[in-house]
N, C-alpha and C positions, 0 to 999 in steps of 0.2 A: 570336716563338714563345712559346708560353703554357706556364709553369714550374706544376708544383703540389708543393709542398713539406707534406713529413711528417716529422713527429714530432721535430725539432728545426729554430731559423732558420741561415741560411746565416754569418747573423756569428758563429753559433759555430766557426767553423772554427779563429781564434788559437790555441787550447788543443792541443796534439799528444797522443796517447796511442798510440804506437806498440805493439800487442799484443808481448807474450813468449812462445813457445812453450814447451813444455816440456823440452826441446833445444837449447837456441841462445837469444840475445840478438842481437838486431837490430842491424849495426854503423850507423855515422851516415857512413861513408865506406868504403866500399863498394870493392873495387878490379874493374875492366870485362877479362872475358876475352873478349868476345865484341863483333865487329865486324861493322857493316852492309857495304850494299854500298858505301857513301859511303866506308869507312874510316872513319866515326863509330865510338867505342864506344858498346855498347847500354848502357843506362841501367839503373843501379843504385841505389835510393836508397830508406828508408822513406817508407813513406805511410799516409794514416789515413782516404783516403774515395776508396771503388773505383765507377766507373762502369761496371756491367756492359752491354757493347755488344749484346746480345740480348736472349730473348722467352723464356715458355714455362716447361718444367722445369728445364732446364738456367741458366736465369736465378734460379730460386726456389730451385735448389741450391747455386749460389754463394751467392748472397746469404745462407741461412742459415748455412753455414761463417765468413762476416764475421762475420755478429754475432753469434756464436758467440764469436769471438777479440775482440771491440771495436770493430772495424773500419763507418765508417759507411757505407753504399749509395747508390749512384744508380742506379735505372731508368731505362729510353729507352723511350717506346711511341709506336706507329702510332693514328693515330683510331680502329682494329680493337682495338689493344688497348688504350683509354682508364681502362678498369674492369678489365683483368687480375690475376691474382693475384700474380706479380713485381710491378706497381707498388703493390699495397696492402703487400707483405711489405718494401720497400725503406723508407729513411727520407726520400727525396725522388723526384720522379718527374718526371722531361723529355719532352715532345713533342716528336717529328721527324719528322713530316710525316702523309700520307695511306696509306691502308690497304697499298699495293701494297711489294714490299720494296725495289725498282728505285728509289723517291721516300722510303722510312727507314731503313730496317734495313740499307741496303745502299750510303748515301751517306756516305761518310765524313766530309764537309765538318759535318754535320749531326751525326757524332757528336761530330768534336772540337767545335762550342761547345759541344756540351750539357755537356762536360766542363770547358769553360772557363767557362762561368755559372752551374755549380754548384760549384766551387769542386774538382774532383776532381783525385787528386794521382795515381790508378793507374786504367787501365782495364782489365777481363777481357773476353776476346771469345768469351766459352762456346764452342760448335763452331757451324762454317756461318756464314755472313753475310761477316763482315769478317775472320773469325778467321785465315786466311792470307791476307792483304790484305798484302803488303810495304809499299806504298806507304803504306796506311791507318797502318802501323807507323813509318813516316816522319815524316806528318805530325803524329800525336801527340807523338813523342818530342823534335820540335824546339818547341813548348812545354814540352819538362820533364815530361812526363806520362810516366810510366812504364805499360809496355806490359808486362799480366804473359801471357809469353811467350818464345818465345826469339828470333834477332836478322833484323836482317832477311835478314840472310845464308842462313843456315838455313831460312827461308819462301822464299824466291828459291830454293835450290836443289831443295828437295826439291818445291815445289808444281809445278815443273815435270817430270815425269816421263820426259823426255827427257834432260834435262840429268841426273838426280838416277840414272836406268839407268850415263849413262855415267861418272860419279864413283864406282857401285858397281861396277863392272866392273872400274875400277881400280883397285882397293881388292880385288882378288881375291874378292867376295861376288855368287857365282850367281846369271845373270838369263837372261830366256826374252829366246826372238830376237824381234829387234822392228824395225820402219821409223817413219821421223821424220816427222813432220806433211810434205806439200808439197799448193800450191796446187791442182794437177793431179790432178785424180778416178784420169785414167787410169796415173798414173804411181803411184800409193799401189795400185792393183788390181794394177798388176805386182808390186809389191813384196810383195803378198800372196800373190802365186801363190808366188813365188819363196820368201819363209817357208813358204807349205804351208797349207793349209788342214785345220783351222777355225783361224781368225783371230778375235781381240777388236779392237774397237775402245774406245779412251778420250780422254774429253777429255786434253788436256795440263796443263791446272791444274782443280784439284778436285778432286774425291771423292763420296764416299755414293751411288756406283751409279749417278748421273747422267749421261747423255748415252753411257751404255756401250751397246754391241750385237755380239752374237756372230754371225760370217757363217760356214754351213758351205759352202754353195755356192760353186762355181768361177763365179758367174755376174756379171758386169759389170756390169748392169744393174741386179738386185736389189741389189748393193754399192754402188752410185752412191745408191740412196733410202735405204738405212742412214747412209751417210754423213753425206748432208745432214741426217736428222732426226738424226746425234750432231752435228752443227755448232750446229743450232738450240736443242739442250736446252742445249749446254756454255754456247752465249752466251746463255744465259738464265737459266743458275743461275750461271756464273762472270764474264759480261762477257767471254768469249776464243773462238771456237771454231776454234781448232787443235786436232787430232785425231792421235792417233797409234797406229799400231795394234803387236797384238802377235801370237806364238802363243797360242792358246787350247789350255792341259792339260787334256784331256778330264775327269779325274777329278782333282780336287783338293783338299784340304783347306784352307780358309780359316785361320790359324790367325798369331796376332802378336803382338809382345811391347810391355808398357809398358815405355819408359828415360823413365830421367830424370839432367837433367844441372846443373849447377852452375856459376857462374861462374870454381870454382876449377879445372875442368878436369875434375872429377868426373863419370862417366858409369858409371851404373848401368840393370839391368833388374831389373823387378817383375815377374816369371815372366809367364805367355802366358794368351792368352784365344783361345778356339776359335771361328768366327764363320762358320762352316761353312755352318749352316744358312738358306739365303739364299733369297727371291724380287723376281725379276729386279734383283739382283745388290744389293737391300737387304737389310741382314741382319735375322733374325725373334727366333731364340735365340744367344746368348751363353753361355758357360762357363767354368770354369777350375777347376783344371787343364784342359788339351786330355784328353777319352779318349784312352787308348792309350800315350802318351808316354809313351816312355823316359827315366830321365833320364840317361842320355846321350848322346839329341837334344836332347831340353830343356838341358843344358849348350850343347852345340855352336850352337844356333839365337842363345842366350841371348846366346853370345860374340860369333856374327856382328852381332847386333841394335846390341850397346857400340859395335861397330867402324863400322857405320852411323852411330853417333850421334857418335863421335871423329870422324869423317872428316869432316862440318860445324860440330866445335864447339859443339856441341848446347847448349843452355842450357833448363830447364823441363820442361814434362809431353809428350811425342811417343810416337807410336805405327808400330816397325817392321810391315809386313804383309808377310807372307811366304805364297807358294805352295808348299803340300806336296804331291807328286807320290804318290798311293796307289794307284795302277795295279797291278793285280797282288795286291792285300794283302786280305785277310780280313776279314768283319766282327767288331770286337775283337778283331782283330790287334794284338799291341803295335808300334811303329815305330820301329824300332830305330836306333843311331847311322847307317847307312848311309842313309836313306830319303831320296831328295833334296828337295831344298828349294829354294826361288827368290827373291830379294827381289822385289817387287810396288810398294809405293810406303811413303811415310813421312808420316804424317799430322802434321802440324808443331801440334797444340794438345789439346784434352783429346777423348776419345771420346765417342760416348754410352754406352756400354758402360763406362766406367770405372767404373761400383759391383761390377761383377761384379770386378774388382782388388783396390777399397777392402774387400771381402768375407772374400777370404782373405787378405788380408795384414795388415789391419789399420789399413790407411794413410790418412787423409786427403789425397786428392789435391790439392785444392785447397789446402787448409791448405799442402801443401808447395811449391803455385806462388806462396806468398804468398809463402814463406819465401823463395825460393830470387830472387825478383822484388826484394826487398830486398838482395842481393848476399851472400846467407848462404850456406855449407857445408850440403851434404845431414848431416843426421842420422847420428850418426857408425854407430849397430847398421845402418845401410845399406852401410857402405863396409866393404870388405876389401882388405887387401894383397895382393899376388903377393910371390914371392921376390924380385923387383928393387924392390920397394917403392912399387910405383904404385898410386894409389889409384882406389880404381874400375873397374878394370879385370875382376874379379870378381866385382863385387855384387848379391849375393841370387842369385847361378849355382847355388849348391849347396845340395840342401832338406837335406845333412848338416851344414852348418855349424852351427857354434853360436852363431859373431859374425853370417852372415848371416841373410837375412830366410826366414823359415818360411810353408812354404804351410799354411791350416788349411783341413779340412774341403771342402765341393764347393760352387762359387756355379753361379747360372743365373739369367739374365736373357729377361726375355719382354717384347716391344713390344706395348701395347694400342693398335693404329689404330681411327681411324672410317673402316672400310672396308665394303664388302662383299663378302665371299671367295666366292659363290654367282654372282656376276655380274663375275668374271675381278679381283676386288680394288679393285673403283671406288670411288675415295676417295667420303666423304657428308662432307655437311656439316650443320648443323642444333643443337638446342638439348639440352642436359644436364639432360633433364628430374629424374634421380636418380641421385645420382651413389656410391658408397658402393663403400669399400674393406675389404680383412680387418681384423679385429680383432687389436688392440695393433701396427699397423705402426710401422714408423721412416719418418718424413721423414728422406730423404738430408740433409744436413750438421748435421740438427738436433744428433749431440753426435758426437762420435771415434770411429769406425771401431776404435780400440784397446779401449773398453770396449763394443763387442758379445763379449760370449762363450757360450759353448756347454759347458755345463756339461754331465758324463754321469753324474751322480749316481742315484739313484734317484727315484720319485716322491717316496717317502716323507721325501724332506727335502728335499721343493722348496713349503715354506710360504715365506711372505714372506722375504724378505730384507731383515733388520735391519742395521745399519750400513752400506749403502750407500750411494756418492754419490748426490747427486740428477741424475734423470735416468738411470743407468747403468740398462741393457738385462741383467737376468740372465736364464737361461737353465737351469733348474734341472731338468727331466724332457731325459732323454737325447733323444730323437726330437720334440722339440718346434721346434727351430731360430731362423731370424732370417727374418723376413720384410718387406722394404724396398720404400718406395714413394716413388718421383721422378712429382712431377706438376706441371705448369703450368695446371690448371683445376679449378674449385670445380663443385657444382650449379647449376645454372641458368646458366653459362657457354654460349658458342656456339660450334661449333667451324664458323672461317672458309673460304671457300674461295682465302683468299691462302695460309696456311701450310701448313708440313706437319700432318697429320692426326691425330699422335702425340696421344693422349690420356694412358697414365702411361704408364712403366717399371717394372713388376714386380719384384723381385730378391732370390730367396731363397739361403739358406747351409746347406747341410747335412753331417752327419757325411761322407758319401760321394754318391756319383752317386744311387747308388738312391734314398737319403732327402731328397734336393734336389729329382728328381723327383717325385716325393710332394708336398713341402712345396709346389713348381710347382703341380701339379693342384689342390689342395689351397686356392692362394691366387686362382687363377683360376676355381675356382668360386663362393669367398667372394667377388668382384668383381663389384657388378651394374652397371650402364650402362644406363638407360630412355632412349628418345631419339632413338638415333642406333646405326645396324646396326654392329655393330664386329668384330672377329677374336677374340675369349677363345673361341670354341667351337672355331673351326679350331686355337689353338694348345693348347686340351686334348687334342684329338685328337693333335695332332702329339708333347707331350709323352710322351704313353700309345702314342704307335705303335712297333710293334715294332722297327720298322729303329731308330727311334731307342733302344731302348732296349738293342738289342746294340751300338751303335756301328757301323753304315752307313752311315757319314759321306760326304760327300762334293757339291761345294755342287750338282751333281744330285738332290741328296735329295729336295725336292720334286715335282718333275714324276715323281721314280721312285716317290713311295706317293704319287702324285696320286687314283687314285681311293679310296684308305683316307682321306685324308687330308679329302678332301673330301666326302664320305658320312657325310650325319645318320646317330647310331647312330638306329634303328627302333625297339630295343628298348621304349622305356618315353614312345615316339609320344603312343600312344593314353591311357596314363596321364596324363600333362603336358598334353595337349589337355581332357580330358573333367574332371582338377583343377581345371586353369583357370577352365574357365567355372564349378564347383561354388564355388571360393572366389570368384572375381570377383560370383557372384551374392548369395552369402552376403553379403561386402561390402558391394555395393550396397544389399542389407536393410536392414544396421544403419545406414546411412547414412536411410534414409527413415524407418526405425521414432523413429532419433534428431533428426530433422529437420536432415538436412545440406543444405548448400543446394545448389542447381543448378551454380551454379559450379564446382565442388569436381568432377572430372574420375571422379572414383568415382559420385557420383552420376546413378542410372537416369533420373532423371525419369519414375520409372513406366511403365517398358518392360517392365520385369521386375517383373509384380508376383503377387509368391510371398512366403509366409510359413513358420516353420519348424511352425507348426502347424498347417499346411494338411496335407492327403494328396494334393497334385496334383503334375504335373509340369513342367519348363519346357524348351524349345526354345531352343536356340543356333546361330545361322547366320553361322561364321567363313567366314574365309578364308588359308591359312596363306603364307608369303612366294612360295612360288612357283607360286599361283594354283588351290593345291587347295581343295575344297569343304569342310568342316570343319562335319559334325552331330553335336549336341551335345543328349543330353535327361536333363534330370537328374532322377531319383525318388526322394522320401522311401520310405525302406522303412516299412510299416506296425510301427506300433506302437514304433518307435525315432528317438529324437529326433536323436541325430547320424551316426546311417548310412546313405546316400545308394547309390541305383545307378545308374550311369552309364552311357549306351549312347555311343560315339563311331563314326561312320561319316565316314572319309576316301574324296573320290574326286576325283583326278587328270583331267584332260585327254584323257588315252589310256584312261584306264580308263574314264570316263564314255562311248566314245563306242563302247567293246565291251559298255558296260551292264554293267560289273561297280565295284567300287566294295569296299573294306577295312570290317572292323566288327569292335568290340569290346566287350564286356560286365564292368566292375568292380565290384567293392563296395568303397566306399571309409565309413571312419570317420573324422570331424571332430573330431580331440582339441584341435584351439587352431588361433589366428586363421592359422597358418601351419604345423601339425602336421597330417600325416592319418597312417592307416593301412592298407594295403592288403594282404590275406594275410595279417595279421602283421606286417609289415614296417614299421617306421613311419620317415616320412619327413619331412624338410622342403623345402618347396615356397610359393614366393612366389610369387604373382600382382601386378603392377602394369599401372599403365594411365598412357601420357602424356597430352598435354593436344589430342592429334593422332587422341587416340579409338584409338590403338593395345594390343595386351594384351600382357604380358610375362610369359612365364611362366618363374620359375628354378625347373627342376627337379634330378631326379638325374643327367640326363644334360648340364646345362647346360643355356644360355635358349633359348628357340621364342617365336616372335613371331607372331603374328595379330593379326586385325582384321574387324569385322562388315562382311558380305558387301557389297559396292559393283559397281555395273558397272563394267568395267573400260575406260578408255579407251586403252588399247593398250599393247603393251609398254616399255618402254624405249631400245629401240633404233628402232623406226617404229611410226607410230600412223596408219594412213587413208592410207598410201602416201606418209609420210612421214618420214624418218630427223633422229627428234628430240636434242637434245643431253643426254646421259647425267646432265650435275650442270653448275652453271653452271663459266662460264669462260672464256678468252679463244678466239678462233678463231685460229691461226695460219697455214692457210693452205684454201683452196677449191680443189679439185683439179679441178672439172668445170664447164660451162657450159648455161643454157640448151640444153636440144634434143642432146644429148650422150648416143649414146647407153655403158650403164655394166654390166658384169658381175656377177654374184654376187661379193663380196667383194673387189670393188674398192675401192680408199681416195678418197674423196670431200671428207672436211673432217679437217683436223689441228686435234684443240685443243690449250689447256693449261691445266691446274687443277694446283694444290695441289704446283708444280713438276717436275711431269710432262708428260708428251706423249700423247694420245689419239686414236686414230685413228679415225675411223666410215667403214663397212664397208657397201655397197649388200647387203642381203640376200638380195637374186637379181636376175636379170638386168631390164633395164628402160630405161626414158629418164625423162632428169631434164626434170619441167617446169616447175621454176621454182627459183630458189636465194636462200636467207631469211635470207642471214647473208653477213658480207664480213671479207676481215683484219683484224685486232686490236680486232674489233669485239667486248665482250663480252656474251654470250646467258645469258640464265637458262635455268634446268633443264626440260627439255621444248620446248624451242624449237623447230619444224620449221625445222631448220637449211637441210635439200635435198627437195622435191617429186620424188614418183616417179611415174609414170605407164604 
């Protein structure tokens, strides 16, 4: 394997420099509460160079928290990710194989050497991959490597969902009725009749929404194809596919607590994060506090969550997930100590969602699996007594305390995927042509989570800040906030179609719900993305929609403001369309007036050739994402140098073929290269252009994308009576044959991309004449996968 080594050589390892927190001192002999399944104790011991077992953001966020404390890095990448931003931010960098994660990211063999020929003394296994891997936990810790996490005991119990129901059960902590994985199709459908329908199914090991499907039908038949396609996801994201099903709560609130536990027996929780907001059954928005919450439910949930975590001996960063039953309850109902509750499963390693924790509490999470990986005491302002003197048993339960931990202010977390939400959320892949985030963000682990604060002073003494540390985050105008960015990709980076599609994590902190929201819309507009079609327009909308903003919670929330949610605003259409092409052209100008070259993706090469002291006008022939017509003519108004009239005429498919067609007339003012004003009103509005000939326009409504007019060679789904492959990816399975014949919306080819399952759909009835693709065969994008006839 070929090593590429940064920023210091491997023989300096002799030297130790165990970091000091500000809390605690590292002991050098550590005593083990916590026992695998071997009856090994799990390993406790300083170390000074962590091999993070993953990829992406959650790898660039560890990694800065190490070096943060002294701590030296090891990266692991895929040939996919040879040039990634984790291996440029670590101080050494390991290959482990080829792009797919089944051959690196998911061999464990391959991570412990990299761990052994780099000299590493701790590995962290960020979330997904190996990160509840028992065995993988095994075989590190019998080199001596310390696995910062907790034992394998605790990954063995709780990764199995089966097992981990019946440990809570007895343990007295509330679980929905459920049936146990068995081989027999037919003998799991009885089981479901028998629970009741609607029924979930889950894999038995893993998580993040993978391999899940809700059946509401009594039907055999349709359960038998549910099934198989949860068999096929689970063994393909976990290596297992036992399946086990449950009651599906019709209305529920997603809502789960951070514990954390210590080798001394210590088991505390870091109040709840609300994850409510979900599609198909990946979560979108994150929170904390939960809306609504009482606290005490928030006490009671808190207490069950410790008891979860005593009842395995917990050691490190775990996240209980509990089912909240809000059937019956009002939007911005508060939920009061009665409201029932369910455990759901226990996620044995760190979230992705744990900024939105590190938020209001102030905590470095990481910093404290450092800690606690080393065989140290949680942080003593973390632990409280009870009257019998137990420690931990209470901690951070009560937002009245004064020894525990204090909730501040509201967080919220937004996932930016490369998706496209106009075409049922099809992951994209493709290149970062500009990538550009809000101003003054925080890089997650760049300094302590303790010194973000939130001053609510006035403006008028919020001039610099003299005497502060270097680096501290102040916060001096009351409504101004924290605004935090987790990302594993630069400009010009590529987004694969082996990984997940996650481009950043969003995560702002505000005084209250109201001003978090805000600060959300707020950082999601300041976020552009050239390149590659993504979700920041659908989670503005979803921000800003009503239901969410009274608290109509419940993980139906999407499909119940489906068409709010996914409805461009109209409003300011034809403004954003008819800017575009004004500044796009203007651009292009000073690019030819200045002699830009052809190369340079701004450059018209004299297509548009207009000047501002001409009196003429110019014609624009887009075409906007979903295949409307987009005319564009811009005129100088006489006698005025930078005020422009704008005619835009939109005409749709349906509308063109009743001969009617949308039109609007503007007077726009060009005060600066990205300033106009219209009415009065002045605005700012970017224009960009990728290197794919695409336009981008951020407006006030957020970004619209077009592109000059092209014939089109067919949809997405079939082109010429063919049903082509959506993004590339692997085929999992061909459901039909030659001369066969197929129904409207029959399922024909299964693929898989970007760790999901895709199904293609005969658009109406027909015969297959010929079939272009075989199992695990993989097709690039457009492929006539099945001939129709």
């Amino acid at each position: 394997m070929r090593k590429v080594l940064k920023g210091c050589r491997l023989s300096s390892v002799g030297k130790r420099s165990y970091y000091q927190s500000s809390y605690n001192v590292y002991s050098s002999n550590p005593k083990s509460a916590s026992k695998g399944d071997d009856g090994r104790p799990k390993l406790f011991k300083p170390f000074d160079r962590v091999l993070i077992a993953n990829r992406g953001e959650i790898a660039c966020r560890i990694i800065r928290t190490a070096r943060r404390l002294g701590l030296k890095t090891v990266s692991v990448y895929s040939d996919a990710d040879a040039n990634s931003l984790h291996t440029r931010l670590s101080d050494y960098s390991y290959r482990i194989g080829p792009p797919p994660s089944s051959q690196s990211y998911l061999l464990p063999q391959a991570i412990h050497q990299a761990a052994l020929e780099t000299s590493a003394t701790a590995i962290h296994p960020g979330y997904g991959f190996l990160s509840e891997n028992s065995n993988f936990l095994s075989l590190i810790e019998s080199s001596q490597i310390v696995f910062i996490g907790p034992s394998q005991h605790a990954i063995h119990v709780m990764g199995n969902k089966q097992l981990s129901k019946n440990i809570m059960a007895a343990n007295n902590i509330p679980v929905v009725p459920w049936a146990d994985p068995t081989p027999n199709s037919s003998d799991l459908f009885k089981a479901a009749q028998k629970i009741g329908f609607p029924i979930i199914m889950k894999p038995v090991h893993g998580g993040g929404g993978k391999g899940m499907r809700i059946v509401y039908e009594n039907d055999e038949k349709y359960f038998t194809e549910q099934l198989e396609g949860s068999k096929r996801e689970a063994k393909n994201s976990f290596g297992d596919d036992l399946v086990m099903i449950e009651k599906y709560v019709q209305k529920p609130r997603h809502v789960e607590f951070q514990v954390f536990g210590d080798s001394k027996g210590n088991v505390v929780q870091l109040f709840e994060r609300d994850c409510t907001v979900q599609r198909r059954h990946q979560k979108v928005l994150e929170e904390s506090p939960a809306p609504g919450m009482s606290a005490a439910l928030r006490r009671k949930m808190g207490e069950a969550a410790i008891r979860v975590g005593k009842a395995v001996g917990y050691v490190g960063a775990g996240t209980v997930e509990f089912i909240v039953d809000v059937e019956g309850t009002k939007p911005g109902q508060e939920l009061g100590e009665d409201t029932k509750f369910y455990f759901m499963e226990m996620n044995t390693r760190l979230q992705v969602e744990h900024p939105v924790t590190e938020l209001v509490t102030g905590l470095d999470l990481v910093e404290l699996q450092f800690n606690v990986a080393m065989g140290n005491e949680l942080p003593e302002h973390l632990l409280t007594k009870n009257e019998g003197g137990e420690s931990g048993v209470k901690g951070g339960a009560f937002l009245e305390s004064s020894r525990g931990l204090q909730l501040k202010g509201h967080a919220l977390e937004a996932r930016i995927y490369a998706e496209d939400p106009d075409n049922n959320f099809l992951p994209q892949t493709g290149k970062l042509y500009q990538l550009q985030f809000p101003k003054n963000f925080i890089e997650g682990g760049s300094i302590s989570p303790e010194q973000y604060t939130l001053h609510k002073e006035s403006p008028a003494t919020s001039s610099a800040a003299s005497g502060t540390r270097a680096n501290q985050v102040v916060i001096k105008e009351r409504r101004k906030g924290i605004v935090r960015v987790d990302t594993g990709v630069r400009q010009g980076d590529v987004v694969s179609v082996f990984y997940d599609p996650m481009i950043a994590k969003l995560i702002v902190l505000g005084d209250d719900r109201e001003h978090a929201m805000q600060l959300m819309d707020e950082a999601l507009q300041q976020t552009e993305i050239v390149g590659i079609k993504n979700n920041i327009n659908f989670l503005r909308r979803l921000v800003n929609s009503q239901g969410f903003k009274e608290g109509d919670l419940d993980t139906g929330f999407i499909p119940k403001y489906e068409q709010q949610l996914m409805q461009e605003s109209s409003a300011d259409k034809f403004a954003d369309y008819g800017i575009g092409a004004l500044l796009l052209m203007l651009k292009q100008q000073n690019l030819e007036t200045s002699g830009g070259n052809n190369n340079n993706p701004w450059s018209s090469s004299g297509r548009y050739n207009w000047r501002l002291n001409l009196n003429s006008s110019n014609r624009f022939n887009f075409e906007d994402e979903k295949g409307n017509d987009i005319n564009v003519e811009v005129r100088k108004v006489e006698g005025e140098k930078t005020v422009f009239d704008v005619e835009v005429r939109v005409a749709g498919k349906e509308k063109k073929e009743k001969g009617k067609e949308e039109k609007k007339e503007i007077r726009v003012r060009v005060r600066g290269e990205e300033e106009i004003e219209i009415g009065g009103e002045r605005r700012e509005v970017k224009v960009k252009r990728d290197e794919e000939g695409r336009v981008w326009v951020f407006g006030k409504e957020g970004v619209r994308r077009m592109k000059e007019k092209e014939v089109r060679s067919g949809s997405s789904g079939a082109a010429g009576g063919g049903l082509m492959a959506p993004m590339p990816g692997k085929v999992v399975r061909v459901m039909v044959k030659e001369g066969e014949k197929v129904k409207k919306g029959q399922a024909v080819v299964i693929m898989e991309a970007m760790k999901m399952e895709h199904t293609i759909r005969a658009v109406e009835d027909g015969e297959v004449e010929s079939v272009g693709c075989r199992a695990d065969e993989f097709v690039e994008f457009q492929r006539v996968l099945v001939k129709m006839k």
